[in-house]
N, C-alpha and C positions, 0 to 999 in steps of 0.2 A: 214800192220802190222798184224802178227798174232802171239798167242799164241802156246810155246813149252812144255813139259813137257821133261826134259833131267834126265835119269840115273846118279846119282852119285855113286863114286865109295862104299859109304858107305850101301847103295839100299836105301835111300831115294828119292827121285823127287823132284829137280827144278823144281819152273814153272815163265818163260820168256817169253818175249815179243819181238819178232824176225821182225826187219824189211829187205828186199833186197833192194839194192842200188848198183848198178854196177856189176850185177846179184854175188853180195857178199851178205852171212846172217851176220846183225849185231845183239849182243845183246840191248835190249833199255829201259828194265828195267828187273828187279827180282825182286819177289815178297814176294818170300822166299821155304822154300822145306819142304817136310814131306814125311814120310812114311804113314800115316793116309790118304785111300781113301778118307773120308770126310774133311779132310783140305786142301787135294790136291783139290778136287773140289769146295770148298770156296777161295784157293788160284785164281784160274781158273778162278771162275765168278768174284773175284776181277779183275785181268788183263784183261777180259774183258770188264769190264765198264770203264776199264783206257781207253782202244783203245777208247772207244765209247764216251768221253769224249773229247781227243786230236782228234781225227779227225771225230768225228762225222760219220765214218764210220757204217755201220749194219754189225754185225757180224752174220757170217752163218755158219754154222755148217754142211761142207761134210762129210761125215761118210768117206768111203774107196773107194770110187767112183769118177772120174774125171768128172767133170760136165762142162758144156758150160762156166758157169763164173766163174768156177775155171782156167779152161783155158785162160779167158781172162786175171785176175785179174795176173796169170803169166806170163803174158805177161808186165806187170808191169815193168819199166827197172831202173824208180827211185821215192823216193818220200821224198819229202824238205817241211818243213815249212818258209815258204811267206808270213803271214799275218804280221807283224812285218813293214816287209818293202814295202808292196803296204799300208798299213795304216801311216807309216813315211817317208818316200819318200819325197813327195810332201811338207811337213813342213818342213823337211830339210833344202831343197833347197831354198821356199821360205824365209827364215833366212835369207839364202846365204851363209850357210857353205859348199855348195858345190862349192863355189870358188876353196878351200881348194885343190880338186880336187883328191884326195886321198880315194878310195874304201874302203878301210881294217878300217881306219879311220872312216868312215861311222859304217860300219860294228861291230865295237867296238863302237861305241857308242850308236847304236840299242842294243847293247848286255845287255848293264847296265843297259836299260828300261827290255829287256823282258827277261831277264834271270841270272843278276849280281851276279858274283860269281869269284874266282878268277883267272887271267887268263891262268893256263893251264885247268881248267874245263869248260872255256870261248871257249876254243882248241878246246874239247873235245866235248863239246856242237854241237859246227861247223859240227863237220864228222858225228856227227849223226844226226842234224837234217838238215843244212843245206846245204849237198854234199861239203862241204869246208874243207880241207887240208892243213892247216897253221900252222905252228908249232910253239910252243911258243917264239922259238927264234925269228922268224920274227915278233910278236908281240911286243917281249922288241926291238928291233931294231927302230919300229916305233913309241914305246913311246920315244926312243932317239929324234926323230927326229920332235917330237909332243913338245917336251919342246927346243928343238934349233930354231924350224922355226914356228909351229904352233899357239904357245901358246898365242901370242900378235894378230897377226890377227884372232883369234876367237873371241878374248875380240871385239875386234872391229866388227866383224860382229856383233855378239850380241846385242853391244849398239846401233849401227845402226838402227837393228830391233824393239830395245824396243824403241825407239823415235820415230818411224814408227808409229809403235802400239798406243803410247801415243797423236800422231798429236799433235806436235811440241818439241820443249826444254823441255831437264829434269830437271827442275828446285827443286825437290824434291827428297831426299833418305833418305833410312832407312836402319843404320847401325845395325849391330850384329855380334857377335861372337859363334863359339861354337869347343869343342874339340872333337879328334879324335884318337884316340887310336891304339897300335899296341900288336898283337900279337909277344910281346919279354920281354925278360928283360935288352938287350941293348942299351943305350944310345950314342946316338952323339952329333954335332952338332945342329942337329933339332931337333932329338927327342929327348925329354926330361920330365921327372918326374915332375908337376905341380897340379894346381889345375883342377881336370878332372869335367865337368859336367856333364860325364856319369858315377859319380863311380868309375871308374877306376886309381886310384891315384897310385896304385902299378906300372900301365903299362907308358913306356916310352910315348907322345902325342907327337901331333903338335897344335898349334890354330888358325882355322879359321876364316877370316874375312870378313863377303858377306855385300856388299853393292848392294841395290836392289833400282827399284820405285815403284811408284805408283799401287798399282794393284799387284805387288809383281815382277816382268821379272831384271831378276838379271842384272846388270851393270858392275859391278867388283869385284875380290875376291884377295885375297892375302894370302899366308901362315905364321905363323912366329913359331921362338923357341917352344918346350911345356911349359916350364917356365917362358912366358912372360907376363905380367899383362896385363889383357885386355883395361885395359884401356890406354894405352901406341901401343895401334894399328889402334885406329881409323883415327885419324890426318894424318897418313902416307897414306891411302889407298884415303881418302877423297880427299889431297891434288894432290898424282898422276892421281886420277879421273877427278877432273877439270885440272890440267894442257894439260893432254893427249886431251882433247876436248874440250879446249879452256872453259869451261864452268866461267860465272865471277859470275854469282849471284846462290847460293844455299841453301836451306833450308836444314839439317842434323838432322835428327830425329833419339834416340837413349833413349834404357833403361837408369833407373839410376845410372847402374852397368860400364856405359861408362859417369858417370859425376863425373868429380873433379874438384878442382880449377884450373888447371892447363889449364883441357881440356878447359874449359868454356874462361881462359883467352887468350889463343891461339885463339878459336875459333872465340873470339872479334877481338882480332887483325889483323885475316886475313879475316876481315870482309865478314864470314858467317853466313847465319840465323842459329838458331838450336832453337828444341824443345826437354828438357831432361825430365828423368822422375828424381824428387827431391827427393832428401835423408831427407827427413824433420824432422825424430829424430835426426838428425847429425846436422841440423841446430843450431847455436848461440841460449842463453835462451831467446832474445828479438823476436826472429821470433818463436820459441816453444810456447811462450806466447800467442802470437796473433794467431798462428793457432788452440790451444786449446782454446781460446777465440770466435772463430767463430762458429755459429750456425747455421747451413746447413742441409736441409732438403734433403730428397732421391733424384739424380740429382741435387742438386742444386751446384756451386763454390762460391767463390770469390777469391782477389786478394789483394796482399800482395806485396806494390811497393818496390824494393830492388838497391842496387846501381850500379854506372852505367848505366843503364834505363832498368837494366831488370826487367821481368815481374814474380812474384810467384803467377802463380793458384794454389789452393787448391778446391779441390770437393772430395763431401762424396757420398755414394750409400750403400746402405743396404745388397746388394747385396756380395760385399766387405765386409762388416761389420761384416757378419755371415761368411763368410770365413777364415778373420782375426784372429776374435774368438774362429774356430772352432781348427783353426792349432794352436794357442797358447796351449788351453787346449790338445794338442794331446801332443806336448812339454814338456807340465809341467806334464802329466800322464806318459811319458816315464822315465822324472828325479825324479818324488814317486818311479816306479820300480825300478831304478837305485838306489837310494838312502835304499831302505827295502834291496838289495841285496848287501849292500857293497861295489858298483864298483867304486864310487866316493871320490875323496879326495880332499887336496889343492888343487891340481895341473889343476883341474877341474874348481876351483874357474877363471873367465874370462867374457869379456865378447861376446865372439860367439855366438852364433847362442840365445841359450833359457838357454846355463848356467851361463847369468845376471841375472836369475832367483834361482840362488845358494849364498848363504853367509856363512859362521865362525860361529860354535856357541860356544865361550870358544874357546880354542884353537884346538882341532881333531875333532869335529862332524861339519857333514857336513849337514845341514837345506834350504828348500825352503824358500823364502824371499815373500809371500804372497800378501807383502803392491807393493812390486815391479807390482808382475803379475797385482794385481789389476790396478793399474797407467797405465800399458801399454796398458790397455783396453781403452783409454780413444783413442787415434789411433788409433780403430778398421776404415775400413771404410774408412779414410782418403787418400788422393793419390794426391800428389804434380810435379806440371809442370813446370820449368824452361826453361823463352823461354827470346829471344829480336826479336823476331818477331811482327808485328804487326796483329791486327785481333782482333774479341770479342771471348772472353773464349772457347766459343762449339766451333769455326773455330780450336784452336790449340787442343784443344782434341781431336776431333775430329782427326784429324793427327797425332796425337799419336797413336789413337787406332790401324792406318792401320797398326801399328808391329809386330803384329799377321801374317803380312803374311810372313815376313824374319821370322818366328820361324814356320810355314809351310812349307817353303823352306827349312830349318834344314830338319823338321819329312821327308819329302819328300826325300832327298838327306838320310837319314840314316835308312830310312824304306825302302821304294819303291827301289831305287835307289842302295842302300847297299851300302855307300861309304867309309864304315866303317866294320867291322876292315879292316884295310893296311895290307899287305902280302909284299909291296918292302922295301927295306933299302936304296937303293940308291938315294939321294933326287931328282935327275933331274926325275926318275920314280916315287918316290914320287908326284912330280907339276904333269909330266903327268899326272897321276892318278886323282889329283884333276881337271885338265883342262877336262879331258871327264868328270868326272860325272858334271861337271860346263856346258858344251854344252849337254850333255843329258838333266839337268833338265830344261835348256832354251828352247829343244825338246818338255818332258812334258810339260813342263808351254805355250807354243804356240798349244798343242795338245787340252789342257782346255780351250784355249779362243774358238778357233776355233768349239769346241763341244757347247759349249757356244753362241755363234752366231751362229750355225746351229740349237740350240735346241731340239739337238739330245737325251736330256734323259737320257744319258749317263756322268759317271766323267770318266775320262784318263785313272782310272784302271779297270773301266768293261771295257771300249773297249779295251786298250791292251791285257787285259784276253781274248777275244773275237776272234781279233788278232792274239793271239797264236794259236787258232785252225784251224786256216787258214792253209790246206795245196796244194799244186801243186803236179799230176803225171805227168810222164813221158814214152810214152810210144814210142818202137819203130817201125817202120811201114813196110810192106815187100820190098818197095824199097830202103832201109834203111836209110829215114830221121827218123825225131822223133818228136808228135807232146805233147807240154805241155795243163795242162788241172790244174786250178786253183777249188779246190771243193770248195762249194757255199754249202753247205748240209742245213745249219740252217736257220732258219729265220731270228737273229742275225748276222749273219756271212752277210746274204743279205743285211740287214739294211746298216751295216758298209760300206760294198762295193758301195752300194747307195750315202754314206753321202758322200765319201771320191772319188768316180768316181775310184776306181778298181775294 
C-alpha cells in the first residue's frame, strides 16, 4: 500500500491510500483533500501511520528515483489480509462447524468477528482486502440456504461442543432476553413495535431468546414477534432444548423479568429446577411483612418457606443498598424538574417506573408523595430468589450470579459482533442473520477459553485487533509460479502466531 495525492477537478488534492492487486490500483481509503500544502501534508502523514498501523509495514520515501526495493516491492502481485483466519481456523473446526462444509459460510462468519457491517460492505470488504469477488447476490442465496439446511445442525454442533467443554451433561442454563431493532418504520409479521430495551420503541423489533451454560457457551436461541411479552418466551425455548437432547433433569436460571405465576407453575409441572430472581414488592402483604421484618447484615440472607416447597431467599449487600438509593433519588430529582416545569398531569399519576412517586393535590396539582419515597427506602439493598431447588442459600446465589454472563453475550453479540441494527426484511434472512452472529459469538466465546488456557495475556479483542494486521504477499516468480509470504512484522503478531501454531 501506498500513498496518492490525486488532482481534483476543483485543484484541490486527494490524499488516498492506493493498494495493487492483480496488477489493478485499488482505492483503500481517503483521508480527505485540501488545497492547503500544510493540510495536504498532515493529511499524508495521517495515511501514513494508517499504512503503518494495518500492516505494520515501514514506509519509505523514493523521491523520483527507481531503487532496488522499489523495484522489488513492484513486483508485488497481491496483498490480502489472513490474520482473521490463520487465527480462526483451527477453533472453527475444532466446534466442528466445518462439518457444514461450506467456505463462503466460513468466510461470513470470520466477517461478523472482524469486520460486521452489512452485507454488501461485507462485499466490498472482500475485494479489498481479501482478493475475494462475491457479490451480494451469492451472499443472500447462501443465507437462503443457511436458514433451509444450516440452521438446525449448527445449533447441534454447538451444543455438542459446549458439553465437551463442560466434561459431561448440561444440567444447568441461563435464560434471557433481549431486543433488536430495525432500521424502518414497517412492520410485519415479526417485526413489530414493542417494548424495546434499547430505546428504540419507535423502531419495528424482533425479541431475542439465548439460552446459554455454565461459563456462558451458548446452547440455543430462538427468535419471536417484537411485541411479544418476554415472559411468554422462555417455556418454549427451554422445552425444545430438552426435548431435541433428550435432556430429563434441568435447572433454569432466570432474571425476575421471566418470573410470573404462570411461568413458575408450568415450570413445576414439568418438573424443572429453576432459580428466579423475585419480585418481592409484588409479593402478598404477609410475605412484605417478613421480609422487611428481617434483619440482615452486608452478605448476610435468609429464607422465607412459601407454598408448594418452594424456597424464598432474601439477602441484603450494601453495595446494592447505595445503588438502590442512589437511582431512586435520580428518579425523584428528575419528577422536581418535571414537576417546576409543568410537564406532568393526571395522566402521569400511575404507578411505572418512579411515578408511584406522584399524587393529587385538590383536584389539578400535581405533588411528590415524600412519605411514599421515604417507605421505599426501606428496600434498598434487598434482592429476592425463588428457587425449588435444593442446596444451602450461597449454593443458589451463587448461580444466579452466573447471569451476568448471558448479558455478556448480549454486550458481545451487539458490540463486538454488531448484530444489530438488521438491514433484511425477509424473515428466513432475518434467522439467517441471527444463526451467523449465533455461531460467530460461539467462535468468540471458544476463542476466550482457549486464550484462557494458554494464558496468553490477551482477551479475544486484542488478539482479533492483532489479527487484523496480519497480512500475506504475493509475489510472482520468473518461471511463472508465485510464492506467498505471511508478514510476521510485530512482535504481537509473532506472539499470536506462536500461541495459535500459524
Amino acid at each position: 500500500m501506498f500513498v496518492r495525492e490525486k488532482l481534483n477537478k476543483s485543484g484541490s488534492i486527494s490524499v488516498q491510500v492506493i493498494y495493487k492487486s492483480s496488477k489493478k490500483y485499488k482505492v483503500v481509503k481517503t483521508f480527505g483533500s485540501s488545497a492547503d500544502p500544510n493540510e495536504i501534508l498532515a493529511l499524508k502523514n495521517e495515511a501514513n501511520r494508517w499504512i503503518h498501523g494495518q500492516t505494520g509495514q515501514v514506509v519509505i520515501n523514493f523521491d523520483n528515483q527507481r531503487t532496488e526495493t522499489q523495484q522489488v516491492l513492484d513486483k508485488i502481485d497481491q496483498v490480502k489480509s489472513v490474520g482473521i483466519d490463520l487465527l480462526l481456523n483451527s477453533i472453527y473446526d475444532e466446534i466442528g462447524f466445518n462439518l457444514v462444509g461450506d467456505l463462503l459460510f466460513r468466510r461470513l462468519v470470520f466477517s461478523r468477528i472482524e469486520y460486521p457491517v452489512s452485507k454488501l460492505a461485507t462485499t466490498e470488504h472482500w475485494s479489498l482486502n481479501h482478493g475475494m469477488n462475491v457479490s451480494v447476490n451469492t451472499v443472500y442465496r447462501l443465507m437462503d440456504k443457511v436458514h433451509s439446511e444450516y440452521k438446525e445442525i449448527l445449533q447441534h454442533l454447538s451444543f455438542e461442543h459446549s458439553k465437551q467443554v463442560l466434561e459431561g451433561e448440561v444440567n444447568i442454563a441461563f435464560y434471557d432476553v433481549t431486543t433488536l431493532y430495525f432500521e424502518t418504520d414497517h412492520q410485519d409479521d415479526l417485526r413489530k413495535t414493542g417494548f424495546s430495551k434499547e430505546g428504540k420503541h419507535q423502531n419495528p423489533q424482533i425479541v431475542l431468546g439465548l439460552l446459554v451454560s455454565r461459563g456462558g457457551y451458548p446452547l440455543a436461541y430462538e427468535i419471536f414477534e417484537g411485541n411479544k411479552f418476554e415472559g411468554h418466551t422462555m417455556l418454549p425455548i427451554v422445552d425444545e432444548f430438552c426435548n431435541k437432547y433428550n435432556i430429563t433433569k434441568l435447572v433454569v436460571v432466570a432474571d425476575s423479568g421471566l418470573m410470573s405465576n404462570k411461568n413458575v407453575k408450568e415450570l413445576l409441572n414439568k418438573g424443572y429446577g429453576f432459580i428466579l430472581g423475585a419480585r418481592i414488592k409484588n409479593m402478598n402483604k404477609e410475605v412484605k411483612d417478613q421480609i422487611l421484618n428481617l434483619t440482615l447484615g452486608n452478605g448476610e440472607s435468609a429464607e422465607i418457606a412459601q407454598p408448594d416447597g418452594l424456597r424464598l431467599i432474601i439477602t441484603y449487600s450494601d453495595k446494592r443498598a447505595k445503588k438502590d438509593g442512589k437511582n431512586r433519588q435520580k428518579g425523584l430529582d428528575k419528577l422536581k424538574k418535571n414537576i417546576a416545569s409543568g410537564k406532568l398531569t393526571k395522566s402521569n399519576i400511575n404507578n411505572r417506573g418512579y411515578n408511584k412517586y406522584l399524587k393529587l393535590d385538590g383536584e389539578v396539582k400535581v405533588q411528590l408523595d415524600e412519605e411514599k419515597f421515604k417507605e421505599d427506602g426501606k428496600w434498598d439493598g434487598l434482592k429476592g430468589y425463588l428457587t425449588n431447588v435444593e442446596g444451602n442459600s450461597d449454593e443458589i446465589i451463587a448461580n444466579y450470579g452466573e447471569l451476568w454472563k448471558i448479558e455478556k453475550a448480549f454486550r458481545i453479540s451487539k458490540t463486538d459482533l454488531k448484530i444489530r441494527p438488521i438491514f433484511h426484511r425477509i424473515q428466513k434472512r432475518i434467522e439467517s442473520h441471527i444463526c451467523i452472529s449465533f455461531v460467530a459469538y460461539k467462535v468468540h466465546k471458544e476463542l476466550e477459553r482457549q486464550l484462557n488456557i494458554k494464558e496468553a495475556g490477551l482477551s479475544p479483542e486484542q488478539a482479533i485487533k492483532i489479527a487484523r494486521s496480519i497480512y500475506e504477499i504475493q509475489v510472482p516468480l520468473s518461471d511463472g509460479s508465485k510464492i506467498n509470504k505471511v508478514l510476521l512484522l510485530q512482535p504481537e503478531q509473532v506472539k499470536l502466531a506462536e500461541l495459535f501454531n500459524f
